[in-house]
C-alpha beads as a LAMMPS data file, in Angstrom:
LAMMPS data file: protein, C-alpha beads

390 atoms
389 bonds

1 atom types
1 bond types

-500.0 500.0 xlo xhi
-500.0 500.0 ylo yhi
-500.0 500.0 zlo zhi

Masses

1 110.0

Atoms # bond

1 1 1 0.000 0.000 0.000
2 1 1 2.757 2.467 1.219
3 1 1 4.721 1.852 -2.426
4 1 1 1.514 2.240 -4.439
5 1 1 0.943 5.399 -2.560
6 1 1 4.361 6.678 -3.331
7 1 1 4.573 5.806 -6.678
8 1 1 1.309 7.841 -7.213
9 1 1 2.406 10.960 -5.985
10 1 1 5.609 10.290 -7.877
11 1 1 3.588 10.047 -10.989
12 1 1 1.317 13.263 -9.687
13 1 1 4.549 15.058 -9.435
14 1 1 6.052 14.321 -12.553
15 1 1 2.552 15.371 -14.696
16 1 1 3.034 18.400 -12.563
17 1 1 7.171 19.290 -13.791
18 1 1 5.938 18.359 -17.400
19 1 1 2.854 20.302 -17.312
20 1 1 0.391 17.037 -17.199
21 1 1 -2.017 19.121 -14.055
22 1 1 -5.474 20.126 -15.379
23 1 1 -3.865 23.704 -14.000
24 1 1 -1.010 23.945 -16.653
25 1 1 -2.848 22.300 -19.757
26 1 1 -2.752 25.656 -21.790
27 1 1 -6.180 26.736 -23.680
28 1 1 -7.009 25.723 -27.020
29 1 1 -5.977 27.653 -29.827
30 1 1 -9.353 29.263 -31.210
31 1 1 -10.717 31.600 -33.655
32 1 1 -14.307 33.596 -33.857
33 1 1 -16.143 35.885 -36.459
34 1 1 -19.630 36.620 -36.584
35 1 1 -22.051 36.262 -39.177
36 1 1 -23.894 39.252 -38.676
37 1 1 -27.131 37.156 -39.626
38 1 1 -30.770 38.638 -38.722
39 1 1 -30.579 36.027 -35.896
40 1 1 -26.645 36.779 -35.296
41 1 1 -23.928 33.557 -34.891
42 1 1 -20.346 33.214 -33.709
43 1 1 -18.716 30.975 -36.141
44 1 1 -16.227 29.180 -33.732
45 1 1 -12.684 27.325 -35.385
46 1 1 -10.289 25.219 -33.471
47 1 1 -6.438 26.561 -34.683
48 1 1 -4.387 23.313 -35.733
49 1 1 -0.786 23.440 -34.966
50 1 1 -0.155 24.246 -38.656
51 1 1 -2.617 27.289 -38.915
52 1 1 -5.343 25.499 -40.214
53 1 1 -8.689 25.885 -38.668
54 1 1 -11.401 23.032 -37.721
55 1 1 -14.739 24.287 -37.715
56 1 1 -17.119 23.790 -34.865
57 1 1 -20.515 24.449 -33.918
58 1 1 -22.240 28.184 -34.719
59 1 1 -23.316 29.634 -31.603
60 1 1 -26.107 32.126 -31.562
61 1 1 -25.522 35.417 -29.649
62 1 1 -28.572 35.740 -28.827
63 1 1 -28.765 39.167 -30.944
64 1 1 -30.035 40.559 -33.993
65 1 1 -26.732 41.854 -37.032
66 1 1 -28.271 43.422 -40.039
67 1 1 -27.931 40.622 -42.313
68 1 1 -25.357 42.370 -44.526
69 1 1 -27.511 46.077 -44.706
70 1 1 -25.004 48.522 -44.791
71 1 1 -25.581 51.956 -42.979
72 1 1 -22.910 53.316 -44.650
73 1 1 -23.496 52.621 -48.282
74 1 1 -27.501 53.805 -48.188
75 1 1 -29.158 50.685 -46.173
76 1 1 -28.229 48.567 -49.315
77 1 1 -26.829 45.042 -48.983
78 1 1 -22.799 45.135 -49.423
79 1 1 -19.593 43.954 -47.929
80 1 1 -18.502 45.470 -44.518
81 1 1 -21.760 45.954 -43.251
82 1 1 -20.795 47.338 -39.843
83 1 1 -18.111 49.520 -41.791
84 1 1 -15.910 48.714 -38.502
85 1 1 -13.042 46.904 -36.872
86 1 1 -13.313 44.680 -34.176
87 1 1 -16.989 44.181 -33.388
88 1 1 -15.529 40.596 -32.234
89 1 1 -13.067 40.684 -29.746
90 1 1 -10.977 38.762 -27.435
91 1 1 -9.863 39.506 -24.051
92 1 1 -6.076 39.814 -22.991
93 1 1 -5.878 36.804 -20.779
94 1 1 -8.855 34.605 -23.733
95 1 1 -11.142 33.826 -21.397
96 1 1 -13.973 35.910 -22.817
97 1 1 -15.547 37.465 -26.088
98 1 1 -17.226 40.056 -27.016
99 1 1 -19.779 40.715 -29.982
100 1 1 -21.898 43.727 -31.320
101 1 1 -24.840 42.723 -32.671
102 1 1 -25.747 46.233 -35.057
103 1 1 -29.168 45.051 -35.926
104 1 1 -31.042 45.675 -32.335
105 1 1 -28.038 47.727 -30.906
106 1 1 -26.952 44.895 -28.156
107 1 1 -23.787 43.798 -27.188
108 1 1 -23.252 39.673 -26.166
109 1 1 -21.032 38.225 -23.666
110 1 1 -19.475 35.059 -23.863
111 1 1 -17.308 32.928 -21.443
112 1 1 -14.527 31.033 -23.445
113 1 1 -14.058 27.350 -22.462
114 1 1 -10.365 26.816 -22.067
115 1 1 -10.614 23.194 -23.789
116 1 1 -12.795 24.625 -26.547
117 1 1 -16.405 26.587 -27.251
118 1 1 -18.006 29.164 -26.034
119 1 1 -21.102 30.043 -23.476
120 1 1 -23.511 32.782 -23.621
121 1 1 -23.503 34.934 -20.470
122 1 1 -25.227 37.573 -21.507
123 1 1 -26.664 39.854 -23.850
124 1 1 -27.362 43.996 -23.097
125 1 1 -28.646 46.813 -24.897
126 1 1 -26.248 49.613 -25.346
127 1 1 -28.756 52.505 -25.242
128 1 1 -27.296 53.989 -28.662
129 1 1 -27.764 53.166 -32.174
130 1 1 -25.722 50.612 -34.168
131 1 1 -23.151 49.348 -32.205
132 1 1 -20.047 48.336 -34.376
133 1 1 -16.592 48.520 -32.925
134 1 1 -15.501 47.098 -29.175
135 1 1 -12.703 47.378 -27.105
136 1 1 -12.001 45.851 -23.191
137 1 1 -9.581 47.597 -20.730
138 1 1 -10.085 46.306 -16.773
139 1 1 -13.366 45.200 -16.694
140 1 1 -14.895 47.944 -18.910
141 1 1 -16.296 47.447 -22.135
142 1 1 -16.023 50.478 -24.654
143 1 1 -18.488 50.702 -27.789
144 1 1 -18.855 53.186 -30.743
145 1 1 -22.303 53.467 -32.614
146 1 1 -22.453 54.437 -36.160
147 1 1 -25.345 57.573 -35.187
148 1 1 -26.029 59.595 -32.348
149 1 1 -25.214 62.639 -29.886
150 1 1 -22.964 60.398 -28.014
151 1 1 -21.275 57.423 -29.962
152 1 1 -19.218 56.385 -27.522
153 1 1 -20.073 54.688 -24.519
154 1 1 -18.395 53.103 -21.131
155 1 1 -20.081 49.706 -19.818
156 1 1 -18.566 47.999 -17.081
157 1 1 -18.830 43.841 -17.306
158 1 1 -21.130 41.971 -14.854
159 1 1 -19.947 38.907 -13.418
160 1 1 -23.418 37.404 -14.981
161 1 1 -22.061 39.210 -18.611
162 1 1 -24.328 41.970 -18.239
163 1 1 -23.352 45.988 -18.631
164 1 1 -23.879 48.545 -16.502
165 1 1 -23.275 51.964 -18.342
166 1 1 -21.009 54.038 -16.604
167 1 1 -20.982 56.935 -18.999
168 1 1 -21.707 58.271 -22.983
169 1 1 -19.500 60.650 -24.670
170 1 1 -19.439 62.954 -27.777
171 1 1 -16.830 62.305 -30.637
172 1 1 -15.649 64.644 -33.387
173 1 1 -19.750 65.816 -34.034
174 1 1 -23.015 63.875 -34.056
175 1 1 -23.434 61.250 -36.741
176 1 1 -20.135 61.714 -37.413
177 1 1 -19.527 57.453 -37.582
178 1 1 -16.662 56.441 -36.009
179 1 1 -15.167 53.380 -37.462
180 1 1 -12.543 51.742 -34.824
181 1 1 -12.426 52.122 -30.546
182 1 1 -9.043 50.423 -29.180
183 1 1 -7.407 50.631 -26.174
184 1 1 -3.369 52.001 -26.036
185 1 1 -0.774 49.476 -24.436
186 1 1 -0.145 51.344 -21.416
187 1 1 -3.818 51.335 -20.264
188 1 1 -4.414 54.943 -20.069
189 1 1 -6.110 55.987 -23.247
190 1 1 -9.145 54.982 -25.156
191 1 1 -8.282 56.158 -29.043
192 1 1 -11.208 56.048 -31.216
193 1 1 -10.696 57.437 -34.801
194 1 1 -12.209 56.629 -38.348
195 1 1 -15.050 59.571 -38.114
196 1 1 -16.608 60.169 -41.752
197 1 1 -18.681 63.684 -40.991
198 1 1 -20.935 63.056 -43.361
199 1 1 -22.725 60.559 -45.092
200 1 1 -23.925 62.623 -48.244
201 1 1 -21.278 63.469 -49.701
202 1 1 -18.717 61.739 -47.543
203 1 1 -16.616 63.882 -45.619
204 1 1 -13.379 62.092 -43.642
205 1 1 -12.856 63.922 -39.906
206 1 1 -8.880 62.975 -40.332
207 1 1 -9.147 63.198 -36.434
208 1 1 -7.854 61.023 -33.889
209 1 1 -9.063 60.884 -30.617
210 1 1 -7.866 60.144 -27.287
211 1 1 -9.856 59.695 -24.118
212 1 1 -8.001 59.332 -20.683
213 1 1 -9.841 56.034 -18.503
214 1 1 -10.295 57.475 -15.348
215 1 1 -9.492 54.496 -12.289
216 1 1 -13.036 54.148 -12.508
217 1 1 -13.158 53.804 -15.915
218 1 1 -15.205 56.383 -17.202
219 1 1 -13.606 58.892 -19.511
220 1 1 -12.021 62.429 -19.984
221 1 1 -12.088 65.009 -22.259
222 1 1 -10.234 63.838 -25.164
223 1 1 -7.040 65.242 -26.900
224 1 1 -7.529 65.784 -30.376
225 1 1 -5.029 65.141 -33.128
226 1 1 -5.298 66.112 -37.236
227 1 1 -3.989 63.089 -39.113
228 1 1 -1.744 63.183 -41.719
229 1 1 -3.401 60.847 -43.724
230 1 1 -7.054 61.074 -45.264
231 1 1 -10.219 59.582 -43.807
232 1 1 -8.244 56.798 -41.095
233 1 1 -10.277 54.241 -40.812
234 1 1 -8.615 51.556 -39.039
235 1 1 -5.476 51.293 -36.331
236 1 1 -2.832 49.256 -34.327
237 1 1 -0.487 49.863 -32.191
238 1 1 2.938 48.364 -32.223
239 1 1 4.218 46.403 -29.429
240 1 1 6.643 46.181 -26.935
241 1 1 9.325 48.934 -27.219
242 1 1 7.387 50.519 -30.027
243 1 1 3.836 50.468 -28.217
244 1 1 3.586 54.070 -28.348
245 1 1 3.706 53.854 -31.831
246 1 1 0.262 54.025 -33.978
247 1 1 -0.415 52.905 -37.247
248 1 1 -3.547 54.036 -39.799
249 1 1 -5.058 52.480 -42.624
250 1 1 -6.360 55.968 -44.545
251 1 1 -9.374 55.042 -46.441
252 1 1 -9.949 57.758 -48.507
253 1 1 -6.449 58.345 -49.257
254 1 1 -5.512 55.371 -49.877
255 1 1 -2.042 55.401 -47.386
256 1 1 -0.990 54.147 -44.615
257 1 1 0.409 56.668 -41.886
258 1 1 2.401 56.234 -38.735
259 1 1 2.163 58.077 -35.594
260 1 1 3.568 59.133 -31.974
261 1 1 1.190 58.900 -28.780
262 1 1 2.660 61.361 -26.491
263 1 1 2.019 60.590 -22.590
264 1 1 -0.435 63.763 -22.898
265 1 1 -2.284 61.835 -24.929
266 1 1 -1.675 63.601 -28.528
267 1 1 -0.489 61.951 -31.911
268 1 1 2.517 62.948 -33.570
269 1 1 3.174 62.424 -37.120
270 1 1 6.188 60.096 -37.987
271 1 1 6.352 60.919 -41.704
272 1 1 4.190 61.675 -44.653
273 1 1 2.001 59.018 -45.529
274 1 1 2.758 55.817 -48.093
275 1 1 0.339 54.846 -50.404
276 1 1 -1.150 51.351 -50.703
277 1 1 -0.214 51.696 -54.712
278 1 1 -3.177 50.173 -56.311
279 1 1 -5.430 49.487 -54.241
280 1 1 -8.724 50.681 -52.589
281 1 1 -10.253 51.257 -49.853
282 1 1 -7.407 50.396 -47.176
283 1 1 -9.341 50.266 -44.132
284 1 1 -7.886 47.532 -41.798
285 1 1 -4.335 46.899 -40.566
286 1 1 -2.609 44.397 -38.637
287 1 1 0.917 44.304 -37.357
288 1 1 2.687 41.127 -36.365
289 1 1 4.047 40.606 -32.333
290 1 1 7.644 41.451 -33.250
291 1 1 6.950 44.486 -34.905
292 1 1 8.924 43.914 -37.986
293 1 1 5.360 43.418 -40.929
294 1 1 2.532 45.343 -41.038
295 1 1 -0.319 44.163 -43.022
296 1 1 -3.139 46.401 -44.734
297 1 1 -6.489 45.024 -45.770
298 1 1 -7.986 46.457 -48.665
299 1 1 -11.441 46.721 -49.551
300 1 1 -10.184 46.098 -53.318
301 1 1 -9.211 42.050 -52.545
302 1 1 -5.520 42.142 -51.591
303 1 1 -3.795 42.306 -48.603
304 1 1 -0.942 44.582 -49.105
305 1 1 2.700 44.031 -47.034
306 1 1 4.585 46.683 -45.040
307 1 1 7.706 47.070 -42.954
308 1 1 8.172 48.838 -39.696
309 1 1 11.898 50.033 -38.895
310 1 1 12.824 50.635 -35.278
311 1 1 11.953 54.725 -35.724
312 1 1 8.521 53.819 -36.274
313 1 1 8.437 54.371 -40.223
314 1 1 6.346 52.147 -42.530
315 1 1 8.220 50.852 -45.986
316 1 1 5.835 48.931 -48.877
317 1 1 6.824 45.889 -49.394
318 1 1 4.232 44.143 -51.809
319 1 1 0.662 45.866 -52.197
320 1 1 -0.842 42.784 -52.969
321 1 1 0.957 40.179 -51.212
322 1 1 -1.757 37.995 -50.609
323 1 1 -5.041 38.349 -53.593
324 1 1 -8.305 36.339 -53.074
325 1 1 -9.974 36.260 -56.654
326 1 1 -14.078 37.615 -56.265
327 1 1 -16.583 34.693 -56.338
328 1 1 -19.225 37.228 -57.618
329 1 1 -18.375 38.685 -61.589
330 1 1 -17.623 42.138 -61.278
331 1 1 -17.285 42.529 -57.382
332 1 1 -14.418 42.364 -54.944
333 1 1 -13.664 39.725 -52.358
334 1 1 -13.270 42.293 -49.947
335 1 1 -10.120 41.814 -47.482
336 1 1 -11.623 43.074 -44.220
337 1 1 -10.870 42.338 -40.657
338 1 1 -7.989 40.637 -39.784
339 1 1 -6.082 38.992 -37.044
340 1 1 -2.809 37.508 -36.247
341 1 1 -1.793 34.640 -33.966
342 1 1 0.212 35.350 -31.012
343 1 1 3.218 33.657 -31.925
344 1 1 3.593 35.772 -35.287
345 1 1 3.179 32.725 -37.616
346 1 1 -0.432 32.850 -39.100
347 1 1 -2.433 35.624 -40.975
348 1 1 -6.391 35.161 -40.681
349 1 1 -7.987 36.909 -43.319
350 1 1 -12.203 37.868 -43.325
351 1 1 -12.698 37.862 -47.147
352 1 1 -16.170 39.536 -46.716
353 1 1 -17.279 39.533 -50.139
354 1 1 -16.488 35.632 -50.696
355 1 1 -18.058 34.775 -47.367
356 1 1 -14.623 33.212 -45.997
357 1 1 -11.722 33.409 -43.871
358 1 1 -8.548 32.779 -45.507
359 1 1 -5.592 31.621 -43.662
360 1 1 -2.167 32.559 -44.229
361 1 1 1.011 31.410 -42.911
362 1 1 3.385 34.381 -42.518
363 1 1 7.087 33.595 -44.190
364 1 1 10.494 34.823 -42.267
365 1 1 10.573 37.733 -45.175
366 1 1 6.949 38.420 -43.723
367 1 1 5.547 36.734 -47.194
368 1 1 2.373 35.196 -47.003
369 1 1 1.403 31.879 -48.420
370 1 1 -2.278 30.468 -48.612
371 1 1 -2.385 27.672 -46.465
372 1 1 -6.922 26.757 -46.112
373 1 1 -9.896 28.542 -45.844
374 1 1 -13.069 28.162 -44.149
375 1 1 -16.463 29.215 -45.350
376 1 1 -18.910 31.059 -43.078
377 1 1 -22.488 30.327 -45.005
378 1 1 -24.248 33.686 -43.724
379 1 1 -27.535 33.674 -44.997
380 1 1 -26.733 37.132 -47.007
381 1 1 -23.528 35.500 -48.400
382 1 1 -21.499 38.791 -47.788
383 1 1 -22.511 39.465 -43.833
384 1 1 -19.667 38.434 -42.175
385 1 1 -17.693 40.522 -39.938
386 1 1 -14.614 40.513 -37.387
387 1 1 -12.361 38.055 -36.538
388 1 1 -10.260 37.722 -33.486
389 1 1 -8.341 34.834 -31.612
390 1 1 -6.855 32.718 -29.021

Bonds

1 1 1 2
2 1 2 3
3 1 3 4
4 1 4 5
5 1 5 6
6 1 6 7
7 1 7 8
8 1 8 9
9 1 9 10
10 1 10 11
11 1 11 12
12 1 12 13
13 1 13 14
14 1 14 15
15 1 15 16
16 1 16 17
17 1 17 18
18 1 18 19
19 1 19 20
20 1 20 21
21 1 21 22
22 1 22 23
23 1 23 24
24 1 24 25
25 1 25 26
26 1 26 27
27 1 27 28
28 1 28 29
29 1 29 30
30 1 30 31
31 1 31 32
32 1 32 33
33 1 33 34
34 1 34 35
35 1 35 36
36 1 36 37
37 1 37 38
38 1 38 39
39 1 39 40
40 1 40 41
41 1 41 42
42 1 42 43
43 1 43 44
44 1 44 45
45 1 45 46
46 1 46 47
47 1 47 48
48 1 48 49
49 1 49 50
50 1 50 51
51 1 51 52
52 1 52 53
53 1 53 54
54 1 54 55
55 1 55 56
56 1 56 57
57 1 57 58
58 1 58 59
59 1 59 60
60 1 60 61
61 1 61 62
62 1 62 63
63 1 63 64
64 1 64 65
65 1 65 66
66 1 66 67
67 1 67 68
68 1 68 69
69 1 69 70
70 1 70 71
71 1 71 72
72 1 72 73
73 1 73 74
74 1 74 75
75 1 75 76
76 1 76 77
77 1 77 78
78 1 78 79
79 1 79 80
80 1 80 81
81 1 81 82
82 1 82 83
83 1 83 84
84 1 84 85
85 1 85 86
86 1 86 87
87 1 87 88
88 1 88 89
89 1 89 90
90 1 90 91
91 1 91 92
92 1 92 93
93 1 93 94
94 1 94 95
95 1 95 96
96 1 96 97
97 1 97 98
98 1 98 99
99 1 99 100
100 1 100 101
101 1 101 102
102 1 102 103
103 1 103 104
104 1 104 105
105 1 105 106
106 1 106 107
107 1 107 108
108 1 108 109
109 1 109 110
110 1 110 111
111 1 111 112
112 1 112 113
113 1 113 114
114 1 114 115
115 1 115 116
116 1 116 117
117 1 117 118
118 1 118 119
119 1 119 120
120 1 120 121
121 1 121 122
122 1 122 123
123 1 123 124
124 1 124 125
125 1 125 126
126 1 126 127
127 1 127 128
128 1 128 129
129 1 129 130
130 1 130 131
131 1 131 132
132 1 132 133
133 1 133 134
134 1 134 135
135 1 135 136
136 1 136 137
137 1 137 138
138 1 138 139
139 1 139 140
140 1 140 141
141 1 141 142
142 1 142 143
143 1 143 144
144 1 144 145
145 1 145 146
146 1 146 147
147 1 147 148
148 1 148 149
149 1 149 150
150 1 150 151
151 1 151 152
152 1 152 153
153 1 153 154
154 1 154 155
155 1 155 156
156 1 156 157
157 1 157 158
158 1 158 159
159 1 159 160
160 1 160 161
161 1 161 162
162 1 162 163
163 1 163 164
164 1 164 165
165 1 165 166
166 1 166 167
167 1 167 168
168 1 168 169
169 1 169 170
170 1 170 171
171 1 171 172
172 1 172 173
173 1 173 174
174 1 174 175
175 1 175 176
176 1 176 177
177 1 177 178
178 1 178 179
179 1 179 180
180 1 180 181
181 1 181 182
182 1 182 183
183 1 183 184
184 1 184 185
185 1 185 186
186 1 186 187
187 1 187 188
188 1 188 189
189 1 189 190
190 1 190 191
191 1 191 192
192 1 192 193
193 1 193 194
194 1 194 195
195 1 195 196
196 1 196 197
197 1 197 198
198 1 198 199
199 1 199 200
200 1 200 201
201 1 201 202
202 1 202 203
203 1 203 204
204 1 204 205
205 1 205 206
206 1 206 207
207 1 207 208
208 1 208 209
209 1 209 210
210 1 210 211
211 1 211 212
212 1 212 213
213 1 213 214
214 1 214 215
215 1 215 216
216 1 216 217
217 1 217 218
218 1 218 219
219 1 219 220
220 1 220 221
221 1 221 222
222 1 222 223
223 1 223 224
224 1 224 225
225 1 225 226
226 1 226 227
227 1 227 228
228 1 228 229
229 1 229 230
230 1 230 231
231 1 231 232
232 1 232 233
233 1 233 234
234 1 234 235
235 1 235 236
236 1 236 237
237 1 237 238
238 1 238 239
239 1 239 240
240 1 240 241
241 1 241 242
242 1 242 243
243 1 243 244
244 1 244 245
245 1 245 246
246 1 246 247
247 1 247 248
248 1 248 249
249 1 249 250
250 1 250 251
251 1 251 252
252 1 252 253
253 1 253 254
254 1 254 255
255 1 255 256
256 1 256 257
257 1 257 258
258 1 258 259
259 1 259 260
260 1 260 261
261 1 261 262
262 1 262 263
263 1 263 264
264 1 264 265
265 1 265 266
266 1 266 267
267 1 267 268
268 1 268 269
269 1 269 270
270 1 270 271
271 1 271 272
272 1 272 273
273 1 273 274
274 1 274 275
275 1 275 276
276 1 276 277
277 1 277 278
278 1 278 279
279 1 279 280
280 1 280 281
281 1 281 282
282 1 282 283
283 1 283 284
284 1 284 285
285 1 285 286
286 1 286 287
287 1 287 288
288 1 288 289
289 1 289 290
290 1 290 291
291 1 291 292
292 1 292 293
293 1 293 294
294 1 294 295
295 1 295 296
296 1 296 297
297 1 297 298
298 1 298 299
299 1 299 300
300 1 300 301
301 1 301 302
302 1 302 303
303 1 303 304
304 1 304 305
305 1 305 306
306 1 306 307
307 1 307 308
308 1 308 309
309 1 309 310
310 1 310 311
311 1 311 312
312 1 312 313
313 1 313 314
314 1 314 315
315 1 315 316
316 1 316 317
317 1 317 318
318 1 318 319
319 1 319 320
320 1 320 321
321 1 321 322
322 1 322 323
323 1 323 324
324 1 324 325
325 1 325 326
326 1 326 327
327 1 327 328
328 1 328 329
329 1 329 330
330 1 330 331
331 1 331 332
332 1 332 333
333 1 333 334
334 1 334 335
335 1 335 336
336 1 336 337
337 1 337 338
338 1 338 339
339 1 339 340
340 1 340 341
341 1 341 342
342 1 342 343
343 1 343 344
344 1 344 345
345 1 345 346
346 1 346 347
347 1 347 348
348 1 348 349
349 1 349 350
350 1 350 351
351 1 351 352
352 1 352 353
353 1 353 354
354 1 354 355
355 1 355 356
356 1 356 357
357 1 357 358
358 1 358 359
359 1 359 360
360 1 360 361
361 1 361 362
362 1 362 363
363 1 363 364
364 1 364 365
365 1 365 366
366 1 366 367
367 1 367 368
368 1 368 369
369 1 369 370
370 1 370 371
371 1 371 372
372 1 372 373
373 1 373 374
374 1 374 375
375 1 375 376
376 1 376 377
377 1 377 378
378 1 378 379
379 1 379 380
380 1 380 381
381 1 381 382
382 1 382 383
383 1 383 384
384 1 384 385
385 1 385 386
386 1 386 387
387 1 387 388
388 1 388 389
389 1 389 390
């Protein structure tokens, strides 16, 4: 009995050193988007070792999308419905996800299962109109609507998934339809940028903004900065040493631009900006963990390569380093939200306009070679938005 018993916690110890305790088994690698259906889904992917992605079981959120109407382009059906980034996200640590659902103005909570799959916690209205773009700093949920007095709001996270809004706050003007919320690496700013002033004819803000999170998480007045590039849509920051530094995919003019964020909260230019040569619509950008490639998604069907040197500046590499050919005669497969895995080696690409997600495995040269796809069967064909990981 005494040598069974030892050689037990022998074994027990060992599993422990190599990692064998249900306490060390790391989470499974997973991916999400969302359909953006009239009964919204969370299409849900298991990451294989090689970048490849197993599909599992829709979930519903429990929310309406829009079914592929686009605000933006008149209430018609097209690409980019939510005309956002991130209306999926992640948090830090991947234990939940967030997801705007645009067509009843809701946001839904989610608790991800370490081993695999999600469950619904909760689902909240937001109070505004159209929410489309997310972000998650210490138990506060930020949210941008597409119309309104105030398009921004503050929501602190319920234990039971539900938000409590802790404030609303005014961007560059009313209406103006702010495109991207994100959060700055030190924790102390909520930049929110992408404002197009008008909807008839369309009029970029070329504004950044940056709000300082109060320790209770509500906001200040924000700083604002004139971009050097037209109509930003999209941004990232860089990581590490270079966290300060902010990079723009300019819509309307068709560049990419690279900025400063001063500790007062303002953006410096870091040179004029370089033009995704031809292409449209560059509205979403990526950049990988070690700083060194910067990828652009362009409404046009390519995904367009840059470099970032240690100063901050961005150098074209290949403007269409990666092309996804249009199901649809005459259309464009749309390269829209994007995400990249942790350890810098895969590229997942939302082709909106083919209805897919396109991986990618990123070369040493930052090169990008097609390695699968996965096809999200929204009911419009061309709903699907976001796409963030684990």
């Amino acid at each position: 009995m005494i040598k069974n018993i030892l050689i037990a916690s022998a074994v027990a110890t060992l599993l422990a050193a190599c990692g064998g305790s249900s306490s060390q088994v790391p989470p499974v690698s997973q991916l999400f988007a969302q359909t953006n259906d009239s009964s919204n889904m969370v299409v849900q992917y298991l990451r294989n070792t090689d970048g490849t992605l197993t599909a599992m079981a829709p979930v519903a959120t429990g929310g309406k999308g829009t079914n592929g109407v686009n605000y933006f382009m008149g209430n018609t059906v097209a690409p980019d419905a939510l005309t956002s980034n991130h209306s999926v996200v992640v948090t830090d640590d991947g234990k939940q996800l967030f997801v705007a659902n645009a067509g009843d103005n809701t946001v839904s909570v989610f608790t991800i299962a370490p081993t695999g799959g999600l469950t619904l916690l909760g689902v909240s209205s937001t109070g505004g109109i159209r929410p489309t773009s997310l972000a998650f700093n210490n138990g506060v949920l930020y949210v941008t609507h597409q119309q309104g007095g105030n398009e921004l709001g503050a929501y602190r996270v319920g234990a039971d998934g539900k938000l409590t809004q802790l404030g609303s706050y005014a961007v560059l003007q009313q209406d103006a339809l702010p495109t991207e919320v994100s959060i700055s690496p030190d924790h102390k700013f909520v930049v929110v940028n992408g404002f197009l002033s008008s909807l008839t004819p369309v009029t970029p803000g070329n504004t950044l903004l940056a709000f300082a999170i109060n320790s209770d998480g509500t906001l200040g007045k924000p700083v604002n900065s004139a971009t050097v590039g037209v109509g930003p849509f999209g941004g990232v920051f860089g990581h590490g040493a270079q966290a300060n530094v902010y990079l723009t995919a300019d819509a309307a003019g068709t560049t990419a631009s690279a900025y400063n964020l001063t500790a007062g909260g303002s953006f410096s230019s870091l040179g004029a900006p370089i033009t995704v040569t031809g292409q449209k619509a560059p509205c979403w950008i990526t950049i990988t963990p070690d700083n060194r490639f910067v990828y652009v998604s362009n409404g046009s069907g390519a995904v367009s390569q840059f470099s970032l040197d240690a100063t901050g500046h961005l150098t074209l590499l290949n403007a269409a380093a990666a092309v996804e050919p249009a199901i649809t005669a005459g259309a464009s497969s749309f390269a829209a939200d994007a995400w990249i895995s942790p350890d810098g080696k895969f590229l997942y690409q939302d082709f909106a306009g083919n209805d897919k997600i396109v991986v990618y495995a990123i070369g040493s040269d930052g090169s990008l070679k097609r390695s699968g796809e996965q096809v999200v069967h929204s009911k419009s064909g061309i709903s699907l938005q976001g796409v963030a990981g684990v």
